[in-house]
LODREN-866062 format. One record per residue (C-alpha): x, y, z; residue in three letters. Coordinates in steps of 0.25 Angstrom, whole numbers, padded with zeros to 4 digits, always signed. Each point is the difference from the previous one (the first is absolute). Last residue first. Layout:
<rs>
XYZALA...
</rs>
This chain:
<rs>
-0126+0118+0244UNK+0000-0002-0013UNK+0012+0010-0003UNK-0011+0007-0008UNK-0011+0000+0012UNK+0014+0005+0007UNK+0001+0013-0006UNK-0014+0003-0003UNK+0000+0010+0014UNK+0010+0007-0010UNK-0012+0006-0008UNK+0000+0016+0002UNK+0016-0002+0001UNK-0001-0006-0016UNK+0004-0015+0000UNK+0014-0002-0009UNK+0003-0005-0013UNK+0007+0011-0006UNK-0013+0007-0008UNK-0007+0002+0012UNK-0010-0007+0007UNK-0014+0004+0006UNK-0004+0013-0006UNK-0012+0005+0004UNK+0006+0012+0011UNK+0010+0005-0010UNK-0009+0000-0012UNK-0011+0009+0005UNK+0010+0008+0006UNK-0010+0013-0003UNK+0010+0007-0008UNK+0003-0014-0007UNK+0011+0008-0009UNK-0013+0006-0006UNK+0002-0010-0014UNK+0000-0012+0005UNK-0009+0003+0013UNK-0011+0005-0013UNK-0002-0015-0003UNK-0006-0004+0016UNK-0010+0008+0006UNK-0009+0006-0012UNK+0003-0010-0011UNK+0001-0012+0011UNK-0016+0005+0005UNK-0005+0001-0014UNK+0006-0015-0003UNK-0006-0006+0011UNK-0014+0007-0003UNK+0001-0007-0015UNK+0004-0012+0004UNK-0010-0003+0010UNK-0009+0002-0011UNK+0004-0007-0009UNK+0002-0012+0009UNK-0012-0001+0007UNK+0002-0014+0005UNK+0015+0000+0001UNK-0003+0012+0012UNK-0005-0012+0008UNK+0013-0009+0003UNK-0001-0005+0012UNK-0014-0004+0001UNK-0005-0003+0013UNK-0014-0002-0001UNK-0005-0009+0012UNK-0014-0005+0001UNK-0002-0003+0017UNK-0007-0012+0000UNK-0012-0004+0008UNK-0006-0009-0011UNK+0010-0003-0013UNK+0001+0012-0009UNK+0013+0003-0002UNK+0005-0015+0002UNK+0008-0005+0012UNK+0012+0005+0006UNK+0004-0002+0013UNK+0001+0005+0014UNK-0009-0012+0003UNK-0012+0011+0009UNK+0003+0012-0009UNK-0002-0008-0014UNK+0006+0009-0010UNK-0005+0001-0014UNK+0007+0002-0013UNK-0003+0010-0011UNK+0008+0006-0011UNK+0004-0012-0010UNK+0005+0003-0012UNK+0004+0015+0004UNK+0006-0008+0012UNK-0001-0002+0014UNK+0012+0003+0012UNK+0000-0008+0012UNK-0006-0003+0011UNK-0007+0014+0002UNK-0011-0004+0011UNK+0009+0006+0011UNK+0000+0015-0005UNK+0013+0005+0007UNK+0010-0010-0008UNK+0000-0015-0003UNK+0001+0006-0014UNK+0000+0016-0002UNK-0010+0003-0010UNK-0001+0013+0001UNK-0014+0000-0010UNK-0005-0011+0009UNK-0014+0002-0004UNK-0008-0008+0012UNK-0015-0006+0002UNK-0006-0005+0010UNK+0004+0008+0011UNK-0009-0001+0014UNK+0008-0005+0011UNK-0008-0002+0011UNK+0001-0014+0004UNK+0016+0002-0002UNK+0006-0009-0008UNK+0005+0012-0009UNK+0009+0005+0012UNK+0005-0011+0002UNK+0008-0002-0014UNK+0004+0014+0002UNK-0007+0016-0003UNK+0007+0012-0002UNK+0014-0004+0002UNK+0009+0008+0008UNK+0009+0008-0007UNK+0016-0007+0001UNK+0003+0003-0013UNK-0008+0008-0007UNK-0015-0002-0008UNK-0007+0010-0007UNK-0014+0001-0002UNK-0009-0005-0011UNK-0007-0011+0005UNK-0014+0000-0004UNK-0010-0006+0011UNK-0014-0006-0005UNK-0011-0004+0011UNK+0006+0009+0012UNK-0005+0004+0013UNK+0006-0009+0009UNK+0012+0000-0008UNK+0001+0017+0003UNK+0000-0003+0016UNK+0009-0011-0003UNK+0011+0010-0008UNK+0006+0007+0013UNK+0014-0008-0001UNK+0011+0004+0008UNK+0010+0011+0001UNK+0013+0002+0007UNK+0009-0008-0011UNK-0004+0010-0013UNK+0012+0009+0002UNK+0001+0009-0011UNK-0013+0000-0007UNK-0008-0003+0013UNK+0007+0012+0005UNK-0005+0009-0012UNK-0014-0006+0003UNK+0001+0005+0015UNK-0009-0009+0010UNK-0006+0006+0012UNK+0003-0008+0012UNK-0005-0013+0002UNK+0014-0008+0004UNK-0001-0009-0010UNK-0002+0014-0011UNK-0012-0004-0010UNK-0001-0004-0014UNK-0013-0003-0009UNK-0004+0015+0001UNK+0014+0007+0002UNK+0004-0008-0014UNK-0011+0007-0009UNK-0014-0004-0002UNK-0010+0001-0009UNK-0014-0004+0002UNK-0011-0004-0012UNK-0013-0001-0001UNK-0011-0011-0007UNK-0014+0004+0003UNK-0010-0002+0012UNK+0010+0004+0010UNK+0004-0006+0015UNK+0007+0008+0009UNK+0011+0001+0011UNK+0014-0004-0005UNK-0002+0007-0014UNK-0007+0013+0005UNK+0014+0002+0008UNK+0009-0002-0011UNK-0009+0009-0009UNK-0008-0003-0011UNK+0002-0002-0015UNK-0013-0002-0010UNK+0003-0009-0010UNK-0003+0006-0013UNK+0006-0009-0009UNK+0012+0008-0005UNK+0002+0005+0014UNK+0003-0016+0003UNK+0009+0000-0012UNK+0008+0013+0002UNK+0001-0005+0015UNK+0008-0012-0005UNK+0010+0009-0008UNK+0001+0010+0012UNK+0005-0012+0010UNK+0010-0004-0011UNK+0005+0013-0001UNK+0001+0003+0015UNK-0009+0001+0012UNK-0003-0015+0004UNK-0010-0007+0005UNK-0014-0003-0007UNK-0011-0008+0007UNK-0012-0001-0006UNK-0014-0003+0007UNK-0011-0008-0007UNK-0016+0003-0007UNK+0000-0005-0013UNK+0008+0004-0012UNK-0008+0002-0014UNK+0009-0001-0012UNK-0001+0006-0014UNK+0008+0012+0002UNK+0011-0009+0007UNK+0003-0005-0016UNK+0002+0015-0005UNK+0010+0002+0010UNK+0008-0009-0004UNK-0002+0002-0014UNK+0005+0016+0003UNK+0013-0007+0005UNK+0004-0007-0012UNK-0003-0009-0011UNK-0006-0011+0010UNK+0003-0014+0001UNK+0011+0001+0008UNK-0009+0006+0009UNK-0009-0014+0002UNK-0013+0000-0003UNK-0011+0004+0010UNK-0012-0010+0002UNK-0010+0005+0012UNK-0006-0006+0010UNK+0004-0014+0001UNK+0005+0001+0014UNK+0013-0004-0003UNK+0002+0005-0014UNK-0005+0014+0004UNK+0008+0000+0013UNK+0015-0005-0007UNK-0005+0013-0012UNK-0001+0010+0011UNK+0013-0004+0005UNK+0006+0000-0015UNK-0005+0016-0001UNK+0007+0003+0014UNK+0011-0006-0005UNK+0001+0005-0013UNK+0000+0015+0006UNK+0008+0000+0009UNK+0012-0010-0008UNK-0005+0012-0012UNK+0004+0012+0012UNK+0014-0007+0005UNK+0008-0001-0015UNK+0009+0008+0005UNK+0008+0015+0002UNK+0003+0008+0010UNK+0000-0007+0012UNK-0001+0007+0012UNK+0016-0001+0009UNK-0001+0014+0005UNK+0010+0004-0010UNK-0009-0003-0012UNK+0002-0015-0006UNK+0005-0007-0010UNK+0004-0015+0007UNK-0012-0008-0004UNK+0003+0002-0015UNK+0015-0008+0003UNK+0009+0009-0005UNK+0012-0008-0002UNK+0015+0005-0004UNK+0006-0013-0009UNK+0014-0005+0003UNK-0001-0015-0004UNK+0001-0005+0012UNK-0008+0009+0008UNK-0010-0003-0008UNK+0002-0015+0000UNK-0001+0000+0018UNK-0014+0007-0003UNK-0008-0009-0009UNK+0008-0013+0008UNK-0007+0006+0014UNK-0013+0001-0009UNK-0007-0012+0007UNK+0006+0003+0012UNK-0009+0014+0002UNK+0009+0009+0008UNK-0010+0012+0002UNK+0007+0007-0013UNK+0001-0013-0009UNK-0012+0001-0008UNK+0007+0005-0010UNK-0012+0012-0006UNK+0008+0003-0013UNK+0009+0012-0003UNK+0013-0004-0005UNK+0015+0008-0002UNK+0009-0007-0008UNK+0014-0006+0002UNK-0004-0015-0004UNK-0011-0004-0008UNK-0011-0007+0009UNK-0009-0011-0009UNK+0007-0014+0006UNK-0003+0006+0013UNK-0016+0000-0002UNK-0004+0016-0001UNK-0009+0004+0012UNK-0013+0006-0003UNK-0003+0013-0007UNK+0011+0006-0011UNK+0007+0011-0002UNK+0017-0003-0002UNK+0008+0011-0001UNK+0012+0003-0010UNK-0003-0008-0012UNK+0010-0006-0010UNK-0005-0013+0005UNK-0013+0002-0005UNK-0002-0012-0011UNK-0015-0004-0003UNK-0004+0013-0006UNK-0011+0009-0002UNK+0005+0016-0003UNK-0010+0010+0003UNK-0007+0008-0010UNK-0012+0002+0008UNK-0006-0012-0010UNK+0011-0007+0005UNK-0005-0001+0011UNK-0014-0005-0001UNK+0008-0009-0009UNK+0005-0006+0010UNK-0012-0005+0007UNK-0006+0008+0011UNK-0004-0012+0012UNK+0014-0006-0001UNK+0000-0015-0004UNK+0006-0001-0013UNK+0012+0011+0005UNK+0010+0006-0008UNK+0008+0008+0008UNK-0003+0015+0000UNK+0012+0011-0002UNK-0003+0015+0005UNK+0012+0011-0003UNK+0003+0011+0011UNK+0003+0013-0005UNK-0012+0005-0005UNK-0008-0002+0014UNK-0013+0007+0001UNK-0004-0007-0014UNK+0007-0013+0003UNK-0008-0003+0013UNK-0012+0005-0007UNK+0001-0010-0012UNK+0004-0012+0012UNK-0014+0005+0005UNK-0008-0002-0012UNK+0008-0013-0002UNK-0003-0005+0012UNK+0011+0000+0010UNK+0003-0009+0014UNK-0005-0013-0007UNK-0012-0010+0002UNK-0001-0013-0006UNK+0005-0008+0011UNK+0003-0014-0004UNK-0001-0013+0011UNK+0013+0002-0001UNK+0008+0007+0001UNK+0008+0008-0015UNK-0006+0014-0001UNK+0006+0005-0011UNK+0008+0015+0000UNK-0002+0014+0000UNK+0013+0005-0005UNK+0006+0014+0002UNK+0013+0006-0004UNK+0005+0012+0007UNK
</rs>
């Protein structure tokens, strides 16, 4: 089994990649049999001869390779035919901008694993670039309250070596007295939390949030059942939510009440109630000032989000009263970050926890007969052109219906 790990080719450029070379070293240590290829790359975050210092071949053809390892989608005009890929596709909750991504695979007979898709039984994700999208974002809201108030001066991460850097800027900043929200229970939830523990936040209960006041900076975290409620009030079941999100409503105005700075790191499903809407943040008392849209779902559950920013360009501001955008810092806003793409920020970092998750869920399904099925519920199309049973519902987004 023949292994590349190829060039990433979108733009804007994303330096980051599945395997370091430490960890691509590993990968060929515990597995003999396989042989690992890398692509040259002039943008990738270890440069090739980091690789070929591991004694790794750096090439700029791969077609003789078996499997495909590589981060963000591959432009059409890059795909080989008959092999199998591993990218994140964008396609999985019908996104029309990669219908043509997805239609091509098919056409030319390559099995997809789309990174999103690897996941246990249970439906948890396994691997991801989750926990660095936390931990920017959180880092990059601080930054938006700092430029804005003119309190502190905090550089931007792509700026910064690497996560210990990070870390090494909030040491020199003083925060003053406000209320943060973080929702979310999962990677991206942890990541941000990793930040706010970093600075010494101190983290109160749900019900100590709603009903006092503090002379320092705290933080609340809450999960679904704390910013969602049954319609018909009766107690809510976070498993049902997951399932059938259509009996519940919004509980989140109790929490904007309170709030200077909300982090958004839940997740967000289909037919969920939104947290907050367009009226919602008209109201006299809503008291958010400040949101890190790490989810970044565009006209989606967190009202503000217009649209997605940029590494560039991270901050915008949301004018509740117009429904519109306006500056970051103009009077009365709400300053949006709403990133999309946050892991690209701390790229050799993300890059090195991405690629110890795929070593230890992912390359040993090729050589287990996939035991743990690993492969069999990720895989979206197979190698004769057709949709996989798992992803079927696709069907008619690539008839483009």
């Amino acid at each position: 089994m023949k292994f590349a790990i190829i060039k990433e080719r979108k733009n804007p450029p994303d330096r980051r990649v599945v395997f370091s070379p430490e960890k691509l070293a590993e990968a060929r240590t515990q597995f003999p049999q396989a042989e690992f290829v890398v692509e040259s790359s002039d943008i990738r975050v270890f440069p090739d001869q980091a690789y070929k210092s591991k004694g790794f071949k750096v090439t700029n053809d791969v077609s003789d390779c078996d499997v495909m390892i590589g981060v963000k989608e591959v432009p059409v005009e890059n795909l080989i035919p008959n092999k199998k890929y591993f990218y994140f596709s964008h396609t999985i909750k019908k996104q029309p901008y990669n219908r043509k991504l997805l239609q091509a695979m098919l056409e030319r007979h390559i099995e997809m694993i789309d990174h999103e898709t690897i996941v246990q039984e249970n439906g948890a994700r396994l691997i991801g670039f989750g926990r660095y999208a936390g931990l920017v974002g959180a880092y990059n809201g601080f930054r938006a309250l700092g430029l804005r108030d003119g309190l502190f001066n905090l550089p931007k991460v792509e700026s910064l070596p690497d996560l210990k850097a990070v870390k090494a800027e909030l040491d020199k900043i003083t925060l003053p007295n406000i209320k943060i929200l973080l929702s979310g229970t999962g990677k991206v939830a942890k990541g941000a939390q990793e930040i706010l523990d970093h600075l010494q936040i101190k983290q109160v209960s749900d019900a100590l949030y709603l009903t006092s006041k503090f002379t320092e900076p705290v933080y609340c975290l809450v999960d679904v059942m704390e910013y969602a409620k049954r319609s018909d009030g009766k107690v809510g079941d976070k498993w049902e939510f997951y399932k059938d999100p259509t009996g519940y409503e919004s509980n989140f105005m109790p929490y904007a009440k309170e709030t200077d700075y909300f982090i958004a790191g839940h997740f967000y499903g289909n037919g969920a109630p939104y947290l907050f809407t367009r009226d919602d943040a008209k109201h006299p008392d809503f008291k958010i000032n400040l949101i890190a849209d790490i989810s970044c779902d565009v006209d989606g559950p967190v009202a503000s989000t217009l649209r997605a920013s940029t590494i560039a360009d991270p901050f915008y501001g949301y004018d509740a009263q117009t429904e519109s955008e306006v500056a970051y810092n103009a009077p009365g806003a709400i300053t949006v970050m709403a990133v999309d793409n946050l892991p690209c920020e701390l790229p050799k970092d993300a890059s090195e926890g991405f690629g110890e998750s795929f070593l230890e869920h992912v390359i040993p399904a090729f050589f287990n007969e996939d035991k743990d099925r690993v492969l069999e519920r990720a895989q979206m199309t197979t190698n004769d052109g057709k949709l996989t049973p798992r992803f079927s519902y696709l069907q008619d987004f690539v008839d483009g219906k």
